[in-house]
C-alpha positions as CSV (number, residue, x, y, z in Angstrom):
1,X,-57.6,-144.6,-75.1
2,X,-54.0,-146.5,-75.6
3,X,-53.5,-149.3,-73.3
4,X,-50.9,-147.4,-71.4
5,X,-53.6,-144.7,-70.0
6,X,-56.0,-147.4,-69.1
7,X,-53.0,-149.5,-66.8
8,X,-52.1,-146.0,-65.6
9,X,-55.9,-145.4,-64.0
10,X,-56.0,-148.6,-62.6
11,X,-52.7,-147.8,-61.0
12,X,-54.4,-144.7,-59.6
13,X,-57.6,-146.5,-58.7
14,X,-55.9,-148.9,-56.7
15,X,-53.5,-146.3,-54.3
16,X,-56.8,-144.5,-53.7
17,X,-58.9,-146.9,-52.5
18,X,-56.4,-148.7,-50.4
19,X,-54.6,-145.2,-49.6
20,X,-50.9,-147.2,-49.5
21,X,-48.6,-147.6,-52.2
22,X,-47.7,-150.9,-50.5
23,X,-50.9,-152.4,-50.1
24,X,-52.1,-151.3,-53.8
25,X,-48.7,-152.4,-55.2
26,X,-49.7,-156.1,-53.8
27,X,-52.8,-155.3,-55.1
28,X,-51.8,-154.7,-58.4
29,X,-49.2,-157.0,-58.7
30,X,-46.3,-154.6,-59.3
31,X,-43.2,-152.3,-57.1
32,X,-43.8,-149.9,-55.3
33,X,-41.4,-147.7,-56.7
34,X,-42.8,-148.7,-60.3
35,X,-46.3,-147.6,-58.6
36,X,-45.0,-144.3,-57.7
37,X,-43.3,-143.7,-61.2
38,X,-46.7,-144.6,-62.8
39,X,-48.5,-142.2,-60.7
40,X,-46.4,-139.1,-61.2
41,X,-46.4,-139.9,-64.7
42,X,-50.5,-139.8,-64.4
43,X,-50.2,-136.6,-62.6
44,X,-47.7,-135.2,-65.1
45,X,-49.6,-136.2,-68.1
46,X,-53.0,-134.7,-66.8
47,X,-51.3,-131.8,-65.1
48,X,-52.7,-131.9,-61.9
49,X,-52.2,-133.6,-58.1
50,X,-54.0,-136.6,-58.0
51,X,-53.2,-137.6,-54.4
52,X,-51.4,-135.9,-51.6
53,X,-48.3,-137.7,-49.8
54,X,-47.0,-138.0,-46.3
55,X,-44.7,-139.9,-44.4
56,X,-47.5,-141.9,-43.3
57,X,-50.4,-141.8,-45.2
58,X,-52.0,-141.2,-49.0
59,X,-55.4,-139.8,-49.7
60,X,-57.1,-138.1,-52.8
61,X,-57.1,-134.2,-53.3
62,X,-59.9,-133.0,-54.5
63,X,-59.1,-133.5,-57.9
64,X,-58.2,-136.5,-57.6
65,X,-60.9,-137.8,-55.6
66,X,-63.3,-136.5,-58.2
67,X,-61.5,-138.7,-60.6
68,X,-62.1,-142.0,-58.5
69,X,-65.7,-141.0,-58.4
70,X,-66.1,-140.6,-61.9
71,X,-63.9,-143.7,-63.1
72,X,-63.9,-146.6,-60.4
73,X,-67.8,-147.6,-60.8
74,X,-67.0,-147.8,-64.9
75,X,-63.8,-150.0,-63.9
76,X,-66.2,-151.9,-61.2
77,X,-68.3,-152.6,-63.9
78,X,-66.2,-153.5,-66.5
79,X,-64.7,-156.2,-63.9
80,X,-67.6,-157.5,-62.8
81,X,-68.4,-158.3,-66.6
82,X,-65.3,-159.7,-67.4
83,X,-65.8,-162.3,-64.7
84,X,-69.5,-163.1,-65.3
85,X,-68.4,-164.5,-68.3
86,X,-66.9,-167.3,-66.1
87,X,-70.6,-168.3,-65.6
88,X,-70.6,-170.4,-69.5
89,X,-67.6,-172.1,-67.7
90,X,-67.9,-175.3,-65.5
91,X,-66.3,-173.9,-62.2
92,X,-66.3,-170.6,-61.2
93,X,-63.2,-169.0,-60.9
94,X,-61.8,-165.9,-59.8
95,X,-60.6,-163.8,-56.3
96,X,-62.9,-162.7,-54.0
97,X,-61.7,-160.3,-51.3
98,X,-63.5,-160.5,-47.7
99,X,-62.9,-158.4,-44.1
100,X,-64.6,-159.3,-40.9
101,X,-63.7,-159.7,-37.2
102,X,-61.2,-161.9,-35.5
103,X,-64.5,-163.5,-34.2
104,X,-66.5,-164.3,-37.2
105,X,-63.7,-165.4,-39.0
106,X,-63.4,-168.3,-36.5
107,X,-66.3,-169.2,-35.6
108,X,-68.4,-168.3,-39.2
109,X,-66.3,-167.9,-42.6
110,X,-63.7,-170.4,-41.9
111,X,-66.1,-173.3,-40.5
112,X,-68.1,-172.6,-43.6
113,X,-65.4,-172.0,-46.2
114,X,-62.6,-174.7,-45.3
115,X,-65.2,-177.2,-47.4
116,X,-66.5,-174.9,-49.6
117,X,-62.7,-174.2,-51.0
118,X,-61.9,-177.9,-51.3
119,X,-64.8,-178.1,-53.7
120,X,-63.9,-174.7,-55.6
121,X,-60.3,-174.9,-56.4
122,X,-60.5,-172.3,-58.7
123,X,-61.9,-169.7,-56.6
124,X,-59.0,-167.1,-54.5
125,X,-60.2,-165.8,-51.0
126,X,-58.5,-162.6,-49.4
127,X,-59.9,-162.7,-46.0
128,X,-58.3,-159.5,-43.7
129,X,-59.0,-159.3,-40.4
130,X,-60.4,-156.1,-39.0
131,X,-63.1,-155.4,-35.9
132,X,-64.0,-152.1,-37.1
133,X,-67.3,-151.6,-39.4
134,X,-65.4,-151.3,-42.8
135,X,-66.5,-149.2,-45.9
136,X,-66.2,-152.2,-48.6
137,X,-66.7,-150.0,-51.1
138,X,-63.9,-147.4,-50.8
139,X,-61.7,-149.9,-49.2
140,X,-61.9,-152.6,-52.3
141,X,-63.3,-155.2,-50.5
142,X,-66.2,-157.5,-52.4
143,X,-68.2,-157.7,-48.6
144,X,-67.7,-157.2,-45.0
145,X,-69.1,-159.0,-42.0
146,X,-71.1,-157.4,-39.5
147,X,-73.8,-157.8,-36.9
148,X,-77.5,-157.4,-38.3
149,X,-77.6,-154.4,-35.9
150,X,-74.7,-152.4,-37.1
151,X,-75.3,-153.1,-41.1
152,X,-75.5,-150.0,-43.2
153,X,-78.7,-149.1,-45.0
154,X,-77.3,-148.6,-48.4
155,X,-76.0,-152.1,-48.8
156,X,-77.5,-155.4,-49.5
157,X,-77.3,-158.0,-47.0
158,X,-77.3,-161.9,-46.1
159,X,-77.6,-163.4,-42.9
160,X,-74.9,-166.1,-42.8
161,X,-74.9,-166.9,-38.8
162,X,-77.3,-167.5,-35.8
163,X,-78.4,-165.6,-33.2
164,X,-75.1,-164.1,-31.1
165,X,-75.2,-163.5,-27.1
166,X,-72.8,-161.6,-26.1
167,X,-71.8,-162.7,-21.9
168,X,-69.5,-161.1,-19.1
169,X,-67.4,-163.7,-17.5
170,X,-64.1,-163.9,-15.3
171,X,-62.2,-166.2,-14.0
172,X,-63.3,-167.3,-10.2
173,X,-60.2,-166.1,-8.4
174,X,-61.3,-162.5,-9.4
175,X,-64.3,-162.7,-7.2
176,X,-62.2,-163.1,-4.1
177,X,-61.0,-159.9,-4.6
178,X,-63.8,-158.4,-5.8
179,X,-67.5,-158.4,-5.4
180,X,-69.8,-160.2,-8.1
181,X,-71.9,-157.3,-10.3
182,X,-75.8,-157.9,-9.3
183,X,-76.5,-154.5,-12.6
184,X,-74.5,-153.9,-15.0
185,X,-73.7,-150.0,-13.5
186,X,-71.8,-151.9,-10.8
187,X,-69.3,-152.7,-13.7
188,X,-68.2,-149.3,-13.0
189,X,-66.4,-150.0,-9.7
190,X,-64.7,-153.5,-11.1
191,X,-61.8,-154.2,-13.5
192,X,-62.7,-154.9,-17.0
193,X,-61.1,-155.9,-19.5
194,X,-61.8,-153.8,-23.1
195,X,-62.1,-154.3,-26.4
196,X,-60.6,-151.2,-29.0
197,X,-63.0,-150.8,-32.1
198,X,-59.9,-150.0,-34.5
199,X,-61.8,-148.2,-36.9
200,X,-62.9,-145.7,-34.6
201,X,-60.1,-146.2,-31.6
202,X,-62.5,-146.2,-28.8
203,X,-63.6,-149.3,-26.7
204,X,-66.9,-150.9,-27.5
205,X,-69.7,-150.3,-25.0
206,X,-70.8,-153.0,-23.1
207,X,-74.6,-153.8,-24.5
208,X,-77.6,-154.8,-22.0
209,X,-81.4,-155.4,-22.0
210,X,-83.2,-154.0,-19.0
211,X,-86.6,-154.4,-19.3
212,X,-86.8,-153.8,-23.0
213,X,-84.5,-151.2,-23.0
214,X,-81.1,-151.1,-24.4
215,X,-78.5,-150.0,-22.1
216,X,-74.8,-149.5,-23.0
217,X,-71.7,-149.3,-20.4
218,X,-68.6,-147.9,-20.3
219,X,-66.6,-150.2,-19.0
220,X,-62.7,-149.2,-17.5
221,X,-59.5,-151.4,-16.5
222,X,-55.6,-151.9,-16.9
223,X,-56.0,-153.9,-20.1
224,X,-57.4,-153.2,-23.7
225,X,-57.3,-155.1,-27.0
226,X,-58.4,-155.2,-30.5
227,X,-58.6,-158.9,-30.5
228,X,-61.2,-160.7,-28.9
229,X,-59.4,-164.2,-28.1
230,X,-56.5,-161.5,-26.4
231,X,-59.2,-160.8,-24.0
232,X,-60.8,-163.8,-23.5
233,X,-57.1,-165.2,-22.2
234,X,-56.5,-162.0,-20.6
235,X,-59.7,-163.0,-18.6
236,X,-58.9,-166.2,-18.2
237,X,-55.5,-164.9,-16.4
238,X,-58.0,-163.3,-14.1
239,X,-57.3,-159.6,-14.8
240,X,-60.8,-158.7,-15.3
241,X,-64.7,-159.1,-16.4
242,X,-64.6,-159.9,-20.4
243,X,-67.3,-158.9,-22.1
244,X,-67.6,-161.7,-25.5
245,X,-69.8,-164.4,-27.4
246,X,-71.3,-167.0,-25.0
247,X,-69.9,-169.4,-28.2
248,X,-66.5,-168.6,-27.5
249,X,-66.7,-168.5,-23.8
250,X,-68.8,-172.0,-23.7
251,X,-66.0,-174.4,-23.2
252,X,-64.5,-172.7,-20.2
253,X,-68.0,-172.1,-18.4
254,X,-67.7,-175.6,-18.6
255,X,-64.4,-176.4,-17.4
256,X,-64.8,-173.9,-14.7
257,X,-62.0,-171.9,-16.0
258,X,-64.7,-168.7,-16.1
259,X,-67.8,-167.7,-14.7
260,X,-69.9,-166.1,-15.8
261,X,-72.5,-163.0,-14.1
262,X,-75.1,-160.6,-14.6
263,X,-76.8,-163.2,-17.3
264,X,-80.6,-161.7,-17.0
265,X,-79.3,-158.2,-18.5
266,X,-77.6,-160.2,-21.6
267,X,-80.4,-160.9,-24.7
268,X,-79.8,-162.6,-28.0
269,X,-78.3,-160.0,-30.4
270,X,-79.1,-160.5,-34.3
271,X,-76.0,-162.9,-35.3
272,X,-73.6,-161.8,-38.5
273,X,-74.2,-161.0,-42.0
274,X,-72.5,-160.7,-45.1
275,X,-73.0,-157.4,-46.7
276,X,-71.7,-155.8,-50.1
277,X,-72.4,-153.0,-52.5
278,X,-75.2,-152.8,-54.6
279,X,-73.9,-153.6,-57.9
280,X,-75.6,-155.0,-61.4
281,X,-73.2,-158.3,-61.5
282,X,-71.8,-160.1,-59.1
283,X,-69.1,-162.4,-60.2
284,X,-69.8,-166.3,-60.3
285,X,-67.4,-166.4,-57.8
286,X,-68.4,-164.0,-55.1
287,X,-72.3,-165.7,-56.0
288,X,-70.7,-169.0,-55.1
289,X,-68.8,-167.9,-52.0
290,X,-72.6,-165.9,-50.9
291,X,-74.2,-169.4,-51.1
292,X,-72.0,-171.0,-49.8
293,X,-71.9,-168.3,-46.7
294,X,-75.8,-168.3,-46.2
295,X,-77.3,-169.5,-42.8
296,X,-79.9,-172.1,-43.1
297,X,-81.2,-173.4,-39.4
């Protein structure tokens, strides 16, 4: 296959999975507008749609997505060979492309990582922030961070925090104006503060142990966000219950700043883990960053 054809699929590969000629152009290391040329050359050339266009958005037709399936687990592979050879070098070396929440980006990868890339100069990390539960594969993405709870069962996974407890606080001022929640269904008659899943664009339920028993509530208020530490100072500000990690909430509790209630309904939730595709070879690098990751208390 001439060189040309092969740089052309790639091109293709890349707009699919990330479903933006911007982002894929980054990606790729090339324009956008030389992206676009290369793709309605593709098109041209094989006589048929790859990928439908709007204003807004790009996805696959039919055709095209039946191309990405066919060719993207050869070019995986390929990859992933290419940069196992960096394993008869020294140091490995090579990019390694992460997404996780605002919170386990704080308070896991970067506490963990900020030595481990001093050490590894040779290694790249993408890290993109997103709170919703992300499909590494189709989105390009080495691995993802989730809690143990929400990990899907068709990927491989590594526990690489502790134990998470998840706490509703306020600030004290709130509870002159309101009373204190003795169950969490009184959380239904208080303002709260919410937190927007943005894969799915709904608010996260509120999660409780009663007895054994999970119990999930829908919480309502004046405020939402898809950033935790945006709710933690709207609570702070006293506009509502917050609903976060007892880690990230700790230093106020102390300061008095918050408060926090209803603490026999809130359990230990498994903590975060680092979860990725199945595939044959892993890169040295993305071994290195794994180890690196891995919790060990």
């Amino acid at each position: 296959m001439p060189r040309e054809n092969v740089n052309d699929l790639r091109a293709f590969i890349a707009v699919a999975q990330e479903r933006n000629f911007t982002r894929a152009a980054a990606r790729i290391g090339v324009s956008q507008s030389a992206l676009s040329h290369t793709i309605r050359q593709l098109e041209e050339r094989l006589g048929v749609r790859l990928l439908t266009r709007t204003t807004r958005s790009v996805a696959p037709t039919e055709a095209g997505q039946r191309l990405l399936d066919g060719i993207a687990p050869h070019f995986e592979e390929i990859d992933a060979h290419v940069e196992a050879l960096g394993a008869l070098r020294d140091v490995p070396a090579g990019t390694v492309r992460l997404v996780a929440s605002d919170l386990a980006i704080s308070q896991v990868l970067w506490p963990k990582l900020k030595p481990f890339l001093s050490a590894h100069p040779d290694i790249k990390l993408e890290i993109t922030l997103d709170n919703g539960l992300n499909d590494v594969v189709s989105e390009g993405y080495d691995a993802g961070v989730r809690r143990g709870e929400h990990l899907a069962r068709d990927m491989i996974s590594a526990r690489i925090g502790p134990d998470l407890r998840y706490i509703v606080v306020a600030a004290p001022a709130l509870f002159d104006r309101f009373p204190r929640p003795e169950h969490p269904r009184d959380l239904a008659d208080l303002p709260c503060i919410n937190f927007r899943l943005q894969s799915s664009g709904v608010n996260f339920a509120w999660e409780f142990q009663e007895e054994g028993h999970l119990l999930r509530v829908r919480v309502e208020g004046q405020l939402a966000f898809n950033n935790i530490f945006h709710c933690l100072e709207a609570a702070l500000d006293g506009f509502g219950l917050s609903y976060m990690s007892a880690d990230l909430a700790e230093a106020h509790l102390k300061a008095g700043r918050l408060v926090q209630v209803l603490d026999d309904y809130c359990p230990f939730w498994d903590g975060f883990h680092l979860y990725y595709p199945n595939r044959r070879q892993a890169s040295p690098a993305f071994r290195a960053v794994l180890n690196a990751l891995r919790h060990r208390g």
